[in-house]
C-alpha positions as CSV (number, residue, x, y, z in Angstrom):
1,X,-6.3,6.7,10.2
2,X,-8.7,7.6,13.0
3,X,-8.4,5.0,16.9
4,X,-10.6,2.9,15.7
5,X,-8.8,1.8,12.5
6,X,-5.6,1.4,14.8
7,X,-7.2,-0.8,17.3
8,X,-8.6,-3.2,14.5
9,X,-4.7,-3.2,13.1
10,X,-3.6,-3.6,16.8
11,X,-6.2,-6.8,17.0
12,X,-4.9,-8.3,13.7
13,X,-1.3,-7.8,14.4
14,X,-1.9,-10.0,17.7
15,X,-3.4,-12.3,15.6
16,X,-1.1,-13.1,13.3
17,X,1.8,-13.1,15.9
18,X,-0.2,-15.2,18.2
19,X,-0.4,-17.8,15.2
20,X,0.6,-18.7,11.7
21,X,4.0,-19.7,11.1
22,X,7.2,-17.7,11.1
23,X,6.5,-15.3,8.3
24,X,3.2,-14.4,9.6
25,X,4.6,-13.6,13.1
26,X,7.1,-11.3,11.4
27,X,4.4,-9.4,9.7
28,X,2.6,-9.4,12.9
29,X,5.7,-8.0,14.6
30,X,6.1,-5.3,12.2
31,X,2.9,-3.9,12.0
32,X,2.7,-3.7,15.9
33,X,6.1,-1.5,15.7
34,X,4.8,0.2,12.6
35,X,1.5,1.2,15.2
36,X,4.0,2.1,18.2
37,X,6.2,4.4,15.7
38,X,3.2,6.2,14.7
39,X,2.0,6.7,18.3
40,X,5.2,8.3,19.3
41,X,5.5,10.4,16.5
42,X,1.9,11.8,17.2
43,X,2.9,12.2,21.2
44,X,5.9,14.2,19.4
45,X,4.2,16.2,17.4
46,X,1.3,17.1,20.0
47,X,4.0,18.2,22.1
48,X,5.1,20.4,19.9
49,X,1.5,22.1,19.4
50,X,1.4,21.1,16.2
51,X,-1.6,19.3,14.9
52,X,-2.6,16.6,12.5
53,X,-2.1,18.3,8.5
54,X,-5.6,18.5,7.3
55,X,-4.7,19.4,3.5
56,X,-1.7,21.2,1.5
57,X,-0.1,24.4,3.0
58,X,-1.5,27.5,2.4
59,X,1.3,29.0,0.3
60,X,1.1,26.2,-2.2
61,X,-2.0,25.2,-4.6
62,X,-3.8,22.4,-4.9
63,X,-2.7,19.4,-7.1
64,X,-4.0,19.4,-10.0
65,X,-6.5,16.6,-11.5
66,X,-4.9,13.7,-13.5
67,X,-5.7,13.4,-16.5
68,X,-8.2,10.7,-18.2
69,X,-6.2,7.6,-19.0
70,X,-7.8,4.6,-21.1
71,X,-6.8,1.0,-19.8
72,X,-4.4,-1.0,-21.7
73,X,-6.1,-3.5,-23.9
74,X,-5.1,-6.7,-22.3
75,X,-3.6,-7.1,-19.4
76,X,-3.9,-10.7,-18.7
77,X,-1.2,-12.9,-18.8
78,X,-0.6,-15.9,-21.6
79,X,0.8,-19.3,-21.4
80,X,3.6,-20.3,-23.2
81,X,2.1,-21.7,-25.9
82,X,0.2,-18.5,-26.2
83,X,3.2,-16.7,-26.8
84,X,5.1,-19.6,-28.9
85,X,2.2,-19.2,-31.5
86,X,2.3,-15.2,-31.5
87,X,6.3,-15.2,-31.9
88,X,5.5,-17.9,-34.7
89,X,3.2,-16.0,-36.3
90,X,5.4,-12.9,-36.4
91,X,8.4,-14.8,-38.0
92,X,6.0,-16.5,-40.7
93,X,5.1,-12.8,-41.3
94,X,8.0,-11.3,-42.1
């Protein structure tokens, strides 16, 4: 996540303590600590001299590529009825 990204978080945090009810306020409130954790933990590491990972260590390889998976069929739900006539249907079956 490069400053830019941050800053836009930072602004939408603000917002959403600023207004909205309770829940949205807590959201708020979280990602602003979420934001300040990951400053400190940069800080940290910089102090360190480490530096940002930019891809796997050296010693190990890279991950492999998943493999080609087809969708499931249907994945929409069904109403009750739906599902009344499809148990049905099974029991008349049998």
């Amino acid at each position: 996540m490069d400053g830019a990204e941050r800053e836009q978080l930072r602004e939408w945090a603000g917002a959403l303590v600023a207004g909205g009810g309770d829940e949205r306020r807590s959201s708020g409130r979280a990602i602003l600590m979420l934001l300040d954790r990951i400053d400190e933990l940069e800080r940290e590491l910089a102090g360190r001299g480490g530096s940002r990972p930019s891809g796997p260590p050296p010693d190990q390889p890279p991950p492999e590529p998943l493999p080609e998976v087809e969708p499931p069929e249907d994945t929409q739900p069904i109403g009750l009825r739906d599902r009344l006539r499809l148990a049905t249907g099974r029991l008349h079956e049998r």
